[in-house]
ROPA-108651 format. One record per residue (C-alpha): x, y, z. Coordinates in steps of 0.1 Angstrom, whole numbers, plus 5000, padded with zeros to 4 digits. Example, Ala and Ser with C-alpha at 12.3 -4.5 7.8 and 13.67 -1.06 7.14 Angstrom:
2
    c1    c2    c3
  5123  4955  5078
  5137  4989  5071
***
This chain:
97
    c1    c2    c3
  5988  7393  1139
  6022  7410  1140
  6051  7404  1116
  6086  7418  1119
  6105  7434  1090
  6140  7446  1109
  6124  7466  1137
  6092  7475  1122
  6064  7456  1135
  6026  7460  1116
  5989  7445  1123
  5965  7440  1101
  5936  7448  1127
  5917  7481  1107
  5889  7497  1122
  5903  7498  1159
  5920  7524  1178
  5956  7511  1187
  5986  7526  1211
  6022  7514  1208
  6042  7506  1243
  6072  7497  1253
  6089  7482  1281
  6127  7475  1293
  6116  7445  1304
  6086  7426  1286
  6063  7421  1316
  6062  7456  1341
  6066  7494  1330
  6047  7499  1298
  6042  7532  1292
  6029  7548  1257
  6048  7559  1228
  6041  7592  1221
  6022  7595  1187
  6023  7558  1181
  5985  7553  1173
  5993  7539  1138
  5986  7501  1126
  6027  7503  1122
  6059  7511  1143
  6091  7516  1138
  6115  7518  1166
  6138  7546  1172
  6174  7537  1176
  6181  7514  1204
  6210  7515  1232
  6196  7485  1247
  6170  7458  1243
  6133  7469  1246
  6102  7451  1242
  6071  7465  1224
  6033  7458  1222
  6002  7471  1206
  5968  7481  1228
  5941  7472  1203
  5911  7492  1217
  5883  7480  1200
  5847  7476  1219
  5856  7461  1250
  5886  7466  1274
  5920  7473  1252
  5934  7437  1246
  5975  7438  1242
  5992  7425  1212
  6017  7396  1216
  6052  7417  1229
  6080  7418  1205
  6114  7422  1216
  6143  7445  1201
  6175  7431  1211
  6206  7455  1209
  6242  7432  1211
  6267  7448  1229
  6295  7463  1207
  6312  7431  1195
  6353  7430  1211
  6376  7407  1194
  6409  7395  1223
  6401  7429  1245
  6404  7452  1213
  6369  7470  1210
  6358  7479  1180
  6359  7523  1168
  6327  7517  1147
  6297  7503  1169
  6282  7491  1132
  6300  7466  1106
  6281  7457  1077
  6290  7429  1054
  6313  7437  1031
  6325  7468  1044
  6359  7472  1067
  6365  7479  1103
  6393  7493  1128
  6402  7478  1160
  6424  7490  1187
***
């Protein structure tokens, strides 16, 4: 069972051995996280959408998690002027050019 909290995505499966993955595309090319064994992960910053899952390896073969995807929005252009600052939060001000 997975629940996401911004891009931090936990189990509640103790007691089993688990290995984070991720994938640029959801279905082909996982490949481990490095020193993701951890019932939690939080993802890195992210220059493009990525999709993660947990290998639970418990008794029998490892069984995959349901994947979560990351989405990263392109930098957000308003009539051709791009944005200076990739990140607005409410409330705060930005430059265009």
């Amino acid at each position: 069972m997975f629940r996401k909290q911004h891009n931090h995505y936990s189990n509640r499966l103790y007691g089993t051995a688990i290995q984070w993955q991720q994938s640029p595309n959801g279905s082909t090319g996982w490949a481990n996280i490095t020193g993701a064994n951890s019932t939690t992960y939080t993802t890195p910053s992210l220059l493009a959408t990525t999709y993660y899952r947990a290998l639970v390896n418990g008794i029998c073969d490892p069984d995959p998690s349901t994947v979560a995807e990351v989405t990263v929005n392109a930098t957000p252009t308003l009539g051709g002027a791009t944005l200076l600052v990739p990140e607005v939060c409410e409330g705060s001000n930005a430059t265009v050019n």
